[in-house]
C-alpha positions in Angstrom: 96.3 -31.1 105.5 98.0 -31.3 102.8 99.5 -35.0 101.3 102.6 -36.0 102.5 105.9 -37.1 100.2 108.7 -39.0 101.1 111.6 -36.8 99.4 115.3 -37.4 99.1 118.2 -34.8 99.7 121.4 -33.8 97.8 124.0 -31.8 97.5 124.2 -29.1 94.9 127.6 -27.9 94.9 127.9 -27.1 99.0 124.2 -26.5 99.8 121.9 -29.2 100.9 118.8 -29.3 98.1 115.7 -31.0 97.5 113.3 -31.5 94.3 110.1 -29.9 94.4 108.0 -32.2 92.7 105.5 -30.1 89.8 102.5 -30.7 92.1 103.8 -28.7 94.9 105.3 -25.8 92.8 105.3 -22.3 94.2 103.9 -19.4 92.4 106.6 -16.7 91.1 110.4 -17.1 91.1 111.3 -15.8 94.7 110.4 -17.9 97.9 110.6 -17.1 102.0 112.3 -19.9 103.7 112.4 -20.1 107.5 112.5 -22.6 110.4 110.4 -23.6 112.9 112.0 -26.3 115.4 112.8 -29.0 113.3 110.3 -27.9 110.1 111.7 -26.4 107.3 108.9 -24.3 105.8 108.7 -22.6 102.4 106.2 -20.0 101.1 105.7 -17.9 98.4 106.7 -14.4 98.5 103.3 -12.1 98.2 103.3 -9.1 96.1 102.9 -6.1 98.0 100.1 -3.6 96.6 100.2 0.0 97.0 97.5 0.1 99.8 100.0 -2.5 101.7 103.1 -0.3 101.2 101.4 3.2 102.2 100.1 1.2 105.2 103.4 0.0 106.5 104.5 3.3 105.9 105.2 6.6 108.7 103.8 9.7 109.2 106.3 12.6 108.4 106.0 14.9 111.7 107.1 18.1 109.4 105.2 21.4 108.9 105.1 22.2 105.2 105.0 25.8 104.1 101.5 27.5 102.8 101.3 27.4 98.7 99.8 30.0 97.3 98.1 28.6 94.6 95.5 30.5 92.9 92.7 28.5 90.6 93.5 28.8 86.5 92.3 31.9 84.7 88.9 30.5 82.9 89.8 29.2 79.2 88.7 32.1 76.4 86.4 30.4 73.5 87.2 32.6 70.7 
């Protein structure tokens, strides 16, 4: 588990904030905050890869028409 720090809150215009101290920095410039009961958690958002996004993605139910599409004519050496 990781160490525990006793932190203080304060108000940043109307929001509640809190200092996160340089040894418990988050990677990138975007977080996910959420609750769970009374925990507050925060975690870095991930970068999705291509092999994540085509995962999440559908299957289009659609018929697509037949292509004709011949091979190319062989190049000429002259």
């Amino acid at each position: 588990m990781a160490e525990q720090r006793h932190v203080r809150l304060f108000r940043n215009g109307r929001n509640q904030a809190v200092r996160i101290q340089v040894e418990c920095e988050l990677p990138g410039d975007e977080a996910i905050m959420h609750r769970y009961g009374d925990r507050l958690v925060i975690e870095p958002v991930r970068k999705r890869g291509l092999a994540a996004l085509l995962a999440s993605m559908t299957p289009i139910d659609e018929t697509f028409p037949e292509i004709d599409d011949p091979p190319p004519a062989p190049e000429r050496i002259f």
